[in-house]
PDB file of N, CA, C and O in Angstrom:
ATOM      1  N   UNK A   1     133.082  96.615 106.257  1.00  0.00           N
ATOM      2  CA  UNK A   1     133.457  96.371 107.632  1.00  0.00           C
ATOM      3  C   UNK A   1     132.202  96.019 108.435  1.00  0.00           C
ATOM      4  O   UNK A   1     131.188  96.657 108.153  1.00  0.00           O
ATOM      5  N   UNK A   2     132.130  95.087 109.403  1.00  0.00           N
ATOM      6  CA  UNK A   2     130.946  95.014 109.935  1.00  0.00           C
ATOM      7  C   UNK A   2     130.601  95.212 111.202  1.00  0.00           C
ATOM      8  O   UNK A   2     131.256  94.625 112.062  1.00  0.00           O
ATOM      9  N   UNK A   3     129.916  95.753 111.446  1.00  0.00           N
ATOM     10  CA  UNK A   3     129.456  95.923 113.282  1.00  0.00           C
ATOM     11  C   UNK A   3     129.395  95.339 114.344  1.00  0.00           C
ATOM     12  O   UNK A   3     128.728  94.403 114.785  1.00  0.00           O
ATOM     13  N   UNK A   4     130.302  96.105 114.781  1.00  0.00           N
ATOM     14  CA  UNK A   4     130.647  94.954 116.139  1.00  0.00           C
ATOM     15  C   UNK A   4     129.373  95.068 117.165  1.00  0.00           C
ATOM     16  O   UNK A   4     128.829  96.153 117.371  1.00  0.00           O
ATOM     17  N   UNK A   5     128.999  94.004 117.711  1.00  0.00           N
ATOM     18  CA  UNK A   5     127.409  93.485 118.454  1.00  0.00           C
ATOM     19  C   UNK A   5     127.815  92.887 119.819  1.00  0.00           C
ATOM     20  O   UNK A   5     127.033  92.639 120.737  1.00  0.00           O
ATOM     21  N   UNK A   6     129.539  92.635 119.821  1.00  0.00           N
ATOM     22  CA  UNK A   6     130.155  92.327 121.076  1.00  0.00           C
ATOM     23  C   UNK A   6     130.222  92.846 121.927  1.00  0.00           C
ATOM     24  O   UNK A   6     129.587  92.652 122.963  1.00  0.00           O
ATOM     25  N   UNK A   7     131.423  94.060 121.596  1.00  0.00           N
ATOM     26  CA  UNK A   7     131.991  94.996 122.933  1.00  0.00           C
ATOM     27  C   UNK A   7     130.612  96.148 123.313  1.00  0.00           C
ATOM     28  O   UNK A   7     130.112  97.021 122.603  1.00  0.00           O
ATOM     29  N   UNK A   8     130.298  95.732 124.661  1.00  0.00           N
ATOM     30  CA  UNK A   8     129.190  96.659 125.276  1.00  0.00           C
ATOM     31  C   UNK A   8     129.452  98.190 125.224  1.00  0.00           C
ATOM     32  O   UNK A   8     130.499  98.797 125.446  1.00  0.00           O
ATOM     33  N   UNK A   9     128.400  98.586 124.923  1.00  0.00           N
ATOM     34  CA  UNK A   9     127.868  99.982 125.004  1.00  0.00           C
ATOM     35  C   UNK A   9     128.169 100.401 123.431  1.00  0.00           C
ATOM     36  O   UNK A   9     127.432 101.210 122.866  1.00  0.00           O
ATOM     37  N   UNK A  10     129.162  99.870 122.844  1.00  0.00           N
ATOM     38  CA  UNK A  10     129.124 100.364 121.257  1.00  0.00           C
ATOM     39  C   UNK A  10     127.699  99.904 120.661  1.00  0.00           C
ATOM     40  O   UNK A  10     126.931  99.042 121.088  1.00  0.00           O
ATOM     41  N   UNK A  11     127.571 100.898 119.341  1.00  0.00           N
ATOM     42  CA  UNK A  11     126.223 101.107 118.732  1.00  0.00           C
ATOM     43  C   UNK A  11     125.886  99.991 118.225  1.00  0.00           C
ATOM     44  O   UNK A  11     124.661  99.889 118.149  1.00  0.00           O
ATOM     45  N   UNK A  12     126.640  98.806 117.716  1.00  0.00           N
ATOM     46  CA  UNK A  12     126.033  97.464 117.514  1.00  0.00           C
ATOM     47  C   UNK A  12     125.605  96.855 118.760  1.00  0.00           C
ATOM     48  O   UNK A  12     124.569  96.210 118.921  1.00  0.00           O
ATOM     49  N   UNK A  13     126.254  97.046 119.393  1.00  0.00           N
ATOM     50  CA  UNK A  13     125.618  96.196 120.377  1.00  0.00           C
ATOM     51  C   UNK A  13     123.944  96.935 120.939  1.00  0.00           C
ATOM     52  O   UNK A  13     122.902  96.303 121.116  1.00  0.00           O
ATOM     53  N   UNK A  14     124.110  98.049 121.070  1.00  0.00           N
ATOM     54  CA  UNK A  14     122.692  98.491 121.308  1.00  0.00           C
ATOM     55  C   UNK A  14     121.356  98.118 120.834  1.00  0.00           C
ATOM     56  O   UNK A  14     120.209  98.060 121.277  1.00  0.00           O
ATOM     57  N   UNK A  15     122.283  97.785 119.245  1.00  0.00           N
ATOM     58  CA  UNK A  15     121.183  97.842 118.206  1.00  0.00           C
ATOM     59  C   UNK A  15     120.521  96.027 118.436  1.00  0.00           C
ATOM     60  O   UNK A  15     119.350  95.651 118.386  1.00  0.00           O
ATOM     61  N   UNK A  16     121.606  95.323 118.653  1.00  0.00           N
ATOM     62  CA  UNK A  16     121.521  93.874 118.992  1.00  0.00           C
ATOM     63  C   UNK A  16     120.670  94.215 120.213  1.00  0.00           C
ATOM     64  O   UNK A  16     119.625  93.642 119.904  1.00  0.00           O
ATOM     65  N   UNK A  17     120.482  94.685 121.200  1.00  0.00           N
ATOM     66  CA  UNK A  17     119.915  95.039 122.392  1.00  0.00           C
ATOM     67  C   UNK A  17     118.416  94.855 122.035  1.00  0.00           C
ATOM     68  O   UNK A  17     117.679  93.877 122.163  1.00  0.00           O
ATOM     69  N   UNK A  18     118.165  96.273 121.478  1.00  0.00           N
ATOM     70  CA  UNK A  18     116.963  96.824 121.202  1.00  0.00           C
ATOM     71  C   UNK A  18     116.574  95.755 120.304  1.00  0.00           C
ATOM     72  O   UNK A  18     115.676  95.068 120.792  1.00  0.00           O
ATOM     73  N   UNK A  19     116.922  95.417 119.245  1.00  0.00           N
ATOM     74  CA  UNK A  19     115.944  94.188 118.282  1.00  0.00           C
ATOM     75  C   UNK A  19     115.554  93.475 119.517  1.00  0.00           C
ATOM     76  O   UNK A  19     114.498  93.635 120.130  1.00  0.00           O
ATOM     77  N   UNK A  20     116.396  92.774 119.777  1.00  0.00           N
ATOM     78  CA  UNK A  20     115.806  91.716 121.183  1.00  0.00           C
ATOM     79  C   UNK A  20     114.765  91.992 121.978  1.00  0.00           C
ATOM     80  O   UNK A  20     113.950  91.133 122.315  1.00  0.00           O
ATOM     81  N   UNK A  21     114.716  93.188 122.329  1.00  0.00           N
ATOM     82  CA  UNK A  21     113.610  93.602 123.375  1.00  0.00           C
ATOM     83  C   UNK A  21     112.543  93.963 122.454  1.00  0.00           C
ATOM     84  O   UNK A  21     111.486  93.545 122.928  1.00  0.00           O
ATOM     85  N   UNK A  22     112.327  94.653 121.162  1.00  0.00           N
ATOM     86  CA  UNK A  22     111.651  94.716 120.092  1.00  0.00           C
ATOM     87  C   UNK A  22     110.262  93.645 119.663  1.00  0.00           C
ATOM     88  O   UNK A  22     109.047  93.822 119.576  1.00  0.00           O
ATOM     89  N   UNK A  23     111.224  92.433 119.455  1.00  0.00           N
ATOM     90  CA  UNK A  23     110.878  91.336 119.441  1.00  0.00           C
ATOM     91  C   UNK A  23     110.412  90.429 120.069  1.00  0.00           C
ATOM     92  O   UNK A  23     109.726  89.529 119.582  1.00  0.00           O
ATOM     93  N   UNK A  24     110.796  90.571 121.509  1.00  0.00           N
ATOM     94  CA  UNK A  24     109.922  89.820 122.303  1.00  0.00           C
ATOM     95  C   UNK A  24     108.536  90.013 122.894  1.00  0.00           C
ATOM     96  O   UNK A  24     108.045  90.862 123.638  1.00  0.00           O
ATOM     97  N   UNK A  25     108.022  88.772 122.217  1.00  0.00           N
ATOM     98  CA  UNK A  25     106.774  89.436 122.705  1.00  0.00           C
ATOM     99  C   UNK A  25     105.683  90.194 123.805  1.00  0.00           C
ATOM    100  O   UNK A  25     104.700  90.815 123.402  1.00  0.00           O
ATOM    101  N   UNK A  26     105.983  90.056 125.084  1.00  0.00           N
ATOM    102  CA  UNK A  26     105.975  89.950 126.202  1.00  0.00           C
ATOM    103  C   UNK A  26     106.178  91.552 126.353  1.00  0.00           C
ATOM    104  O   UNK A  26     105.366  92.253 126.958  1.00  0.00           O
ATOM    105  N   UNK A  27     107.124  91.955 125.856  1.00  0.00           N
ATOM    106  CA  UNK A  27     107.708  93.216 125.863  1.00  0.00           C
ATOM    107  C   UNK A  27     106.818  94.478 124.517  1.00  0.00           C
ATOM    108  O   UNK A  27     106.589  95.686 124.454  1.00  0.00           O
ATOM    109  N   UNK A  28     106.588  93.287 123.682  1.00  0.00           N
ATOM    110  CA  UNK A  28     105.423  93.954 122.357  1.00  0.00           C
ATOM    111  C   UNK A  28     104.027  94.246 122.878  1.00  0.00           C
ATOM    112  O   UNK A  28     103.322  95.115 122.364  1.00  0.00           O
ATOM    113  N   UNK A  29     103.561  93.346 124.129  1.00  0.00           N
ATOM    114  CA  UNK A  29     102.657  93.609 124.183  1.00  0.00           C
ATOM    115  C   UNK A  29     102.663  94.842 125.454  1.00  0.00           C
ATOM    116  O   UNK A  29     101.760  95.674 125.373  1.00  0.00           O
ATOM    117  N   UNK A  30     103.418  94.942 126.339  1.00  0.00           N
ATOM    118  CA  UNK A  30     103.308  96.077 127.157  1.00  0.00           C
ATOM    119  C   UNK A  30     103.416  97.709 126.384  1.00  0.00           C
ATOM    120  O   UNK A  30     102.802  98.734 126.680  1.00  0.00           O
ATOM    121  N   UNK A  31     104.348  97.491 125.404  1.00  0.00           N
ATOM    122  CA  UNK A  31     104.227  98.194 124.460  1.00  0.00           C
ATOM    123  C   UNK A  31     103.077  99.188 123.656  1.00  0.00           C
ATOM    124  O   UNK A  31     102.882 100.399 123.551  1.00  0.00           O
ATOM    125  N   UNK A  32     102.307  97.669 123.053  1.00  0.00           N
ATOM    126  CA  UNK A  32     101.112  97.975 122.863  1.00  0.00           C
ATOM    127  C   UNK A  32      99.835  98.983 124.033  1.00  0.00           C
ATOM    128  O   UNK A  32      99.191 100.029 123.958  1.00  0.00           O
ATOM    129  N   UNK A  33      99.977  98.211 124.719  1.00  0.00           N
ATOM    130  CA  UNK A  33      99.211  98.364 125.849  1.00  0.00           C
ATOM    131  C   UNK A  33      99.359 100.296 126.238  1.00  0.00           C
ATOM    132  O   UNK A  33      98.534 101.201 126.368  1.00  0.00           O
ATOM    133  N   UNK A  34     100.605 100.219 126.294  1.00  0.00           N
ATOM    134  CA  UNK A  34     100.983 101.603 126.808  1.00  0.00           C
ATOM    135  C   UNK A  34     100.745 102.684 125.586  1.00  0.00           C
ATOM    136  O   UNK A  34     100.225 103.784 125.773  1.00  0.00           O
ATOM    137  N   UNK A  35     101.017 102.401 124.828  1.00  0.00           N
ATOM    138  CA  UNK A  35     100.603 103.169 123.501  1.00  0.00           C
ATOM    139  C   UNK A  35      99.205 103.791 123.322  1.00  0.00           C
ATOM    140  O   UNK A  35      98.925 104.962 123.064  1.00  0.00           O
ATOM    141  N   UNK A  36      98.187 102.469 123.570  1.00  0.00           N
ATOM    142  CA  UNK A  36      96.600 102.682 123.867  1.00  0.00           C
ATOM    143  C   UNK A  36      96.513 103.416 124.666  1.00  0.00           C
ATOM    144  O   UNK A  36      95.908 104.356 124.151  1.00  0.00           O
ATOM    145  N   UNK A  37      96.807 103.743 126.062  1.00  0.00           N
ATOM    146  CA  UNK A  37      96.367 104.436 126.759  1.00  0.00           C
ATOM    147  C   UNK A  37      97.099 106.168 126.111  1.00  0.00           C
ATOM    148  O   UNK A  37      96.683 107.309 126.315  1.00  0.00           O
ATOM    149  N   UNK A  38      98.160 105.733 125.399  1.00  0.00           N
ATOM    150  CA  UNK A  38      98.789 107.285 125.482  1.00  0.00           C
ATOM    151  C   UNK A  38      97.538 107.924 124.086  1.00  0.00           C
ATOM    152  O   UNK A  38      97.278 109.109 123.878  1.00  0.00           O
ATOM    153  N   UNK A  39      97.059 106.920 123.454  1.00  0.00           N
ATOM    154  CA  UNK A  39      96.247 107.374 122.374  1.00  0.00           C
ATOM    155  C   UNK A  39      94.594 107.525 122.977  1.00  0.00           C
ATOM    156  O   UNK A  39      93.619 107.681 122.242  1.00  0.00           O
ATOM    157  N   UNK A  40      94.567 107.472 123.876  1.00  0.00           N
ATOM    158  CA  UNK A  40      93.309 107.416 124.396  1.00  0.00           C
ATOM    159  C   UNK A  40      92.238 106.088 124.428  1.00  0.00           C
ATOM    160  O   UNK A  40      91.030 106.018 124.657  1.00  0.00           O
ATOM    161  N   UNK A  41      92.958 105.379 124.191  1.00  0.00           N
ATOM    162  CA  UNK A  41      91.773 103.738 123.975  1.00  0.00           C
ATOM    163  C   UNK A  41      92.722 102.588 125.046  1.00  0.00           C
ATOM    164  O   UNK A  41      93.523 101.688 124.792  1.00  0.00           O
ATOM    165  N   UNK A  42      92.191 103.121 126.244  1.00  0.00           N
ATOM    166  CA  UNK A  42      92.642 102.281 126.660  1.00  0.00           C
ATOM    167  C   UNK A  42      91.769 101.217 126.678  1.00  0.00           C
ATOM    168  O   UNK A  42      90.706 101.373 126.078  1.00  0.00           O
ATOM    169  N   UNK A  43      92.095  99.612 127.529  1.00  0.00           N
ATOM    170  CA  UNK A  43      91.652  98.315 127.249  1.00  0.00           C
ATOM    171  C   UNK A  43      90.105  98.572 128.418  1.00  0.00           C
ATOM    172  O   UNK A  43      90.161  99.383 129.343  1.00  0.00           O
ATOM    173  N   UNK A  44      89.061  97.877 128.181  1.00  0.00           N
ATOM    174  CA  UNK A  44      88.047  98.240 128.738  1.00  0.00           C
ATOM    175  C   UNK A  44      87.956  97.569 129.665  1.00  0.00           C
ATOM    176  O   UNK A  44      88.385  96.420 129.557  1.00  0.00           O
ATOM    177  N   UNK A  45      87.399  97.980 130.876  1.00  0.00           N
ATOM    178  CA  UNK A  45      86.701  96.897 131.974  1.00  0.00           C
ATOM    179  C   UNK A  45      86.436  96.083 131.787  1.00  0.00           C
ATOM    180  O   UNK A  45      86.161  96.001 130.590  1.00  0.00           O
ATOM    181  N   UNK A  46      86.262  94.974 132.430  1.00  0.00           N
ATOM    182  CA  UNK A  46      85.851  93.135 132.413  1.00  0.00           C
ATOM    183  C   UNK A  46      84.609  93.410 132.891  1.00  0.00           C
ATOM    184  O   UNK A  46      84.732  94.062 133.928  1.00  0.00           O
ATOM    185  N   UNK A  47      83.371  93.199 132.593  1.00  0.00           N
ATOM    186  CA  UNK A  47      82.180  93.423 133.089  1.00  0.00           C
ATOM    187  C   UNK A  47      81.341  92.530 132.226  1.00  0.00           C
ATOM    188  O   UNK A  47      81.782  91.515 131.687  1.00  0.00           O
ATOM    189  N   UNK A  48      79.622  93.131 132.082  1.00  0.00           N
ATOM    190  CA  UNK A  48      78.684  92.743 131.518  1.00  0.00           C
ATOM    191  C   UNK A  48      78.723  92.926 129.887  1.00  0.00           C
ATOM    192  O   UNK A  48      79.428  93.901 129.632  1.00  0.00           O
ATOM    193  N   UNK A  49      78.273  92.399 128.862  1.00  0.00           N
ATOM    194  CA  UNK A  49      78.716  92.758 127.761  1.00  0.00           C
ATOM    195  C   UNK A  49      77.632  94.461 127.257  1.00  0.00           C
ATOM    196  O   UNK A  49      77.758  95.383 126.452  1.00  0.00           O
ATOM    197  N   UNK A  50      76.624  94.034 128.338  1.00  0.00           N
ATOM    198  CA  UNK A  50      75.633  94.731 127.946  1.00  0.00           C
ATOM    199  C   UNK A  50      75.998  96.186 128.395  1.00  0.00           C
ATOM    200  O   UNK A  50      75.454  97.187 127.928  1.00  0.00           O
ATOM    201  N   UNK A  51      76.796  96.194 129.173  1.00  0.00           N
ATOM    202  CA  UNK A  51      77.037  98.078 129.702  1.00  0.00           C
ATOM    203  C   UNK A  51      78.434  97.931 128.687  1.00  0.00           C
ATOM    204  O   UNK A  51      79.378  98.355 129.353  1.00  0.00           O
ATOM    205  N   UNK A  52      78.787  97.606 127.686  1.00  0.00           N
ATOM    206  CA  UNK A  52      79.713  97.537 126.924  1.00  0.00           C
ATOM    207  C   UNK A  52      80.000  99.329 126.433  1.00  0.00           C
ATOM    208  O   UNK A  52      81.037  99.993 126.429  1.00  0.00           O
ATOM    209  N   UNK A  53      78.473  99.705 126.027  1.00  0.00           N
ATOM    210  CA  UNK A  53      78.046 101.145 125.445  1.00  0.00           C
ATOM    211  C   UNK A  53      78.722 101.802 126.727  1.00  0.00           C
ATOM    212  O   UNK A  53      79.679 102.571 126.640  1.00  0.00           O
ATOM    213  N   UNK A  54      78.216 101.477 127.748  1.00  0.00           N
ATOM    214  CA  UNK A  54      78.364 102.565 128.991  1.00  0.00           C
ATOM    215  C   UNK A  54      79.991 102.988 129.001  1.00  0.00           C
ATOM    216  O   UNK A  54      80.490 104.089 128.770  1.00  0.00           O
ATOM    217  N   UNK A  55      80.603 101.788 129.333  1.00  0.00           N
ATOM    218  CA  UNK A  55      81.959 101.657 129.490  1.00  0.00           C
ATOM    219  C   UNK A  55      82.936 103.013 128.272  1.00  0.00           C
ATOM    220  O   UNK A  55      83.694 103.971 128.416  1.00  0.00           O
ATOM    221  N   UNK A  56      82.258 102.243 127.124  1.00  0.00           N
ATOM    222  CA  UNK A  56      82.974 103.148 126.000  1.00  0.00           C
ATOM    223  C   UNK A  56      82.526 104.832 126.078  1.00  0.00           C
ATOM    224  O   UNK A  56      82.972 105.780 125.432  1.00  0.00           O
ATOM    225  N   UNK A  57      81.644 104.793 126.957  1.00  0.00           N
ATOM    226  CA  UNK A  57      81.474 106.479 126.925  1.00  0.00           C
ATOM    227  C   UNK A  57      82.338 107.228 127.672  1.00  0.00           C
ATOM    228  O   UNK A  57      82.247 108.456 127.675  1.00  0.00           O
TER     229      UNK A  57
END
């Protein structure tokens, strides 16, 4: 039998949902982004390359 991806709010359709948003990239990269900070690395200042050290401390 196969999963219905039509009628809203049933679990195919969610699942059709979520791949979509999964997949887009746009959405992969905020993703990313938010992840780093929850892991502690977030993205560094735009600056000099040379206080690069500073920054990372």
């Amino acid at each position: 039998m196969p999963i219905d991806v039509e009628q809203d709010n049933r679990p195919g359709w969610w699942m059709k949902r979520l791949f979509f948003q999964l997949t887009d990239p746009r959405w992969r990269r905020r993703l990313w982004k938010l992840h780093n900070y929850y892991a502690r690395s977030p993205p560094l200042p735009e600056g000099a390359e040379a206080a690069r050290e500073a920054f990372e401390a």
